[in-house]
N, C-alpha and C positions, 0 to 999 in steps of 0.2 A: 857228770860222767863224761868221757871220753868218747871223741867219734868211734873209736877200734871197738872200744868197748860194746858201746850202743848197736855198731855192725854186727858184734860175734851175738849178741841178744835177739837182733834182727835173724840173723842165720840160725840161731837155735830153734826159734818157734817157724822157719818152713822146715827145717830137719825134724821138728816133732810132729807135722803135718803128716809130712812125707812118709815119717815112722807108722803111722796109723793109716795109710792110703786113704788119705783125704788130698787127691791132689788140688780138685779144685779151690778149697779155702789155701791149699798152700800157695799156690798161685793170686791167689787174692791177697793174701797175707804178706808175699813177697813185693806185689805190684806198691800196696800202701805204707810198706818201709823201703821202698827204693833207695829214695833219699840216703837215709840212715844209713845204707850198705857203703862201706869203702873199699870192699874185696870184690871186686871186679869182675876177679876170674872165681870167683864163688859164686858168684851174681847168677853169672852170665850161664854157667857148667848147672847151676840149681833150675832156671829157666828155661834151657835146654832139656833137661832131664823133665822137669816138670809138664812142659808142653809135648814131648813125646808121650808121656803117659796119659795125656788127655786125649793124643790123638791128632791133635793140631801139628803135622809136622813139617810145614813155612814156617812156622813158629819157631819150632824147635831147632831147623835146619838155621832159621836165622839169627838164634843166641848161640849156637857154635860155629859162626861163623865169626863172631863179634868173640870168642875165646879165642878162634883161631888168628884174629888179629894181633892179638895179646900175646901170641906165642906161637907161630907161625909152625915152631919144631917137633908139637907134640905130636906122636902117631897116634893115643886115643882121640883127639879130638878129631883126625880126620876120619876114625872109623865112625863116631859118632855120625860124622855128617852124614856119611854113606848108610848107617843105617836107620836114619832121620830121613832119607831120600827113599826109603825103599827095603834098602837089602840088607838082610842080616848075614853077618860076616859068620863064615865057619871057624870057632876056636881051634880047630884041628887042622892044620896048612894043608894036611893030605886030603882032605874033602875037596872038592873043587867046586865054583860056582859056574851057575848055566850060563850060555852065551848072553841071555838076555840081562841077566844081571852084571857080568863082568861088561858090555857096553855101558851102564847105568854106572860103573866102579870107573871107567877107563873117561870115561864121561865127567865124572864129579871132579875125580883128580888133572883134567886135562884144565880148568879153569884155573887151577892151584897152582900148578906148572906155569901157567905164564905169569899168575898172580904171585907168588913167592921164588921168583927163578933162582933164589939163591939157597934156599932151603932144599934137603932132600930125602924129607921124610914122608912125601907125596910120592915120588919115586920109591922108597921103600916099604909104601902099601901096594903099589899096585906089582910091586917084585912079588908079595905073599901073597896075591890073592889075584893076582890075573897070571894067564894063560895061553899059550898060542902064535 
C-alpha cells in the first residue's frame, strides 16, 4: 500500500472518531498513526480541532500555529488561533467584540505581524473584528 494511501486510512479512522464525539480515542488514534499521516496540513488542522474539543487549548493553539506555518495566508487559521486563545469570533462583522477581548484579538495578531511581515491576512482579521 502506499504512504498517501495509508495517510487517507489514518485520516479516515480520526474523522470517524470525531464523527461519533469520541474525541479522546480520536486523539489517541491520531497520536499512534502520526507516522503514517503525510498530510500535514490535515495533521495538524485534525489536532487543533481535536485538542480544542478536549479543552486543552496550548494544545490546540500550538497545532495551528504549526498550520499557520504551512500557510502563513489563511484567515481561518488565524481565527482558529484567536479562538483556541480565548475568544469566539462573531459570524456577523456587525456584532462587536468587548474591549477585553479585542486586546486578546490585537494581541494574538500583533505576534503574526512581525512573524509573517509580508503576509496580510493578520491585518485583514483584525480590519473585521477590531475596533477603535
Amino acid at each position: 500500500m502506499k504512504p498517501h494511501e495509508m495517510s487517507e486510512i489514518a485520516l479516515l479512522g480520526v474523522r470517524a472518531y470525531i464523527a461519533q464525539g469520541n474525541w479522546a480515542e480520536a486523539l489517541a488514534f491520531l497520536k499512534r498513526n502520526e507516522a503514517k499521516i503525510v498530510d500535514t496540513v490535515a495533521k495538524a488542522d485534525y489536532s487543533g480541532k481535536i485538542h480544542h474539543a478536549l479543552g486543552n487549548e496550548a494544545e490546540a493553539a500550538k497545532s495551528y500555529e504549526q498550520l499557520l506555518s504551512l500557510n502563513s495566508a489563511n484567515l481561518d487559521t488565524y481565527k482558529k488561533i484567536i479562538t483556541a486563545k480565548g475568544v469566539e469570533l462573531p459570524a456577523d462583522f456587525s456584532t462587536k467584540l468587548n474591549e477585553a477581548y479585542q486586546g486578546v484579538v490585537k494581541g494574538v495578531l500583533d505576534v503574526y505581524i512581525e512573524g509573517f511581515p509580508r503576509v496580510n491576512s493578520h491585518l485583514r482579521v483584525g480590519l473585521r473584528y477590531l475596533y477603535g
